[in-house]
C-alpha positions as CSV (number, residue, x, y, z in Angstrom):
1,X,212.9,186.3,70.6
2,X,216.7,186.4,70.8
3,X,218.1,189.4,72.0
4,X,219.2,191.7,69.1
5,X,220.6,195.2,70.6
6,X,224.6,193.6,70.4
7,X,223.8,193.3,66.8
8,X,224.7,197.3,64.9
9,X,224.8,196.5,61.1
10,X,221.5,196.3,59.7
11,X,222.3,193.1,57.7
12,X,222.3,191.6,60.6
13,X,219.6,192.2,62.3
14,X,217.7,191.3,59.2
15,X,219.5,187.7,59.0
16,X,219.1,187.6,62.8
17,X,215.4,187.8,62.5
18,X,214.5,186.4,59.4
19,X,216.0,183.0,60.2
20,X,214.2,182.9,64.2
21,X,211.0,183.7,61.9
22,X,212.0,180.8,59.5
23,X,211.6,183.2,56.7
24,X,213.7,182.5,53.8
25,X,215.4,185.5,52.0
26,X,212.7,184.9,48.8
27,X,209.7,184.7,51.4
28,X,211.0,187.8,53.3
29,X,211.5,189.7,49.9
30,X,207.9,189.0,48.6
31,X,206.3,190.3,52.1
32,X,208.1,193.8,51.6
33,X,207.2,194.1,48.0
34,X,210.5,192.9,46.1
35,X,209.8,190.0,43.3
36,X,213.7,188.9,43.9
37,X,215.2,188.1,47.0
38,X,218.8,189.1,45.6
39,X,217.7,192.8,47.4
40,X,217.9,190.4,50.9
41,X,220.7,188.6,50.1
42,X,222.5,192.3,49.3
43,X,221.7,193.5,53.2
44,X,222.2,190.4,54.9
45,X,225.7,190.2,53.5
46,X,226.4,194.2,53.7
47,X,226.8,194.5,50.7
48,X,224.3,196.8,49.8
49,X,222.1,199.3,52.4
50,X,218.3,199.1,53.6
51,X,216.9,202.0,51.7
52,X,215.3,204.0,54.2
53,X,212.1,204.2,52.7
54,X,212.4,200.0,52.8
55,X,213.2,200.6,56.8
56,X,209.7,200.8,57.9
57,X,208.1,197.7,55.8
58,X,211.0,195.6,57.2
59,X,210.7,196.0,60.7
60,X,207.4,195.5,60.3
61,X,207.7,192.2,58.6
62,X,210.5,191.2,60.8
63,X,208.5,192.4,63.9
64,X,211.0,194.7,65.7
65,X,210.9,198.1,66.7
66,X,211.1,200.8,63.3
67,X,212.5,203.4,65.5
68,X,215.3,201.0,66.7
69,X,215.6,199.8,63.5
70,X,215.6,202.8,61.8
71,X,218.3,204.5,63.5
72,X,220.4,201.2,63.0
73,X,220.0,202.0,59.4
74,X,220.5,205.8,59.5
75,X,223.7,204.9,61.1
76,X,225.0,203.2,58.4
77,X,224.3,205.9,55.7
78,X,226.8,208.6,54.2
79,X,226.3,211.9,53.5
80,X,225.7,211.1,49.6
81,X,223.0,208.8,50.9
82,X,221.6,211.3,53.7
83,X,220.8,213.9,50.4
84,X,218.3,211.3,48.9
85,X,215.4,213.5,50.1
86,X,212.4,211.0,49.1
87,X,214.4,208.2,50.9
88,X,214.7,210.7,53.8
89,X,210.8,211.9,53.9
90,X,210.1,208.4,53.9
91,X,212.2,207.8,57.1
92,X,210.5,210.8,58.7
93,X,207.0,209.6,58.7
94,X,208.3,206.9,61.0
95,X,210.7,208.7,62.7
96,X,208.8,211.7,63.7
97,X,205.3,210.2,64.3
98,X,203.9,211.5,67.6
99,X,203.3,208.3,69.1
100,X,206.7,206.1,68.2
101,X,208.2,209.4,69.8
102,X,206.6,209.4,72.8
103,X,207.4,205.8,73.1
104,X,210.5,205.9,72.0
105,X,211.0,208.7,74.8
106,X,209.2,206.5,77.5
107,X,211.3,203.2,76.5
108,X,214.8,204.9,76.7
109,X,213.8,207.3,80.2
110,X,213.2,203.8,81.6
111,X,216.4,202.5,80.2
112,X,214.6,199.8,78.6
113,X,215.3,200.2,74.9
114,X,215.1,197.0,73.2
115,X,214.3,196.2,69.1
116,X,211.8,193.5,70.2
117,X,208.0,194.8,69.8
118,X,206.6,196.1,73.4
């Protein structure tokens, strides 16, 4: 797996990945739920945001870390976007499950945070 912590935007990272899993941008849609891969096409050419409640599903699919990939996504949302509490609650789940904290925690004490799966 290439190495994808120089990459910030979430586009990205989901372009990144997609292509090194030879996904196209309809096949990638379909495995996260969306009938039309325009959603994909949107991220991967910032021109829209990963909702955060679309966060977990697509790391998953794209096989990289949801806390890493989360906060990638966080990081790119304004405080409008930040107020979508169903999109946040979502995020939460994931981001506040006792064992991607604790390693989460673990990973970055050791200085070994990396979005690849571990």
């Amino acid at each position: 797996m290439a190495d994808l912590r120089h990459l910030t935007h979430p586009g990205d990272i989901v372009r990144e990945r997609r292509e090194e899993l030879g996904l196209s941008q309809v096949q990638l849609a379909g495995l996260i739920g969306y009938k039309n891969s325009n959603f994909i096409t949107m991220i991967e050419k910032k021109r829209s945001r990963v909702p955060l409640y679309t966060a977990p599903k697509l790391a998953q699919v794209l096989q990289i870390d949801q806390m890493w990939f989360i906060e990638r996504v966080m990081s790119f949302f304004d405080e409008e976007g930040m107020n979508e509490k169903e999109t946040f609650r979502e995020a939460a789940k994931v981001i506040f499950d006792p064992e991607n904290m604790r390693r989460y925690a673990d990973r970055k004490e050791q200085g070994a945070i990396d979005p690849r799966l571990s």
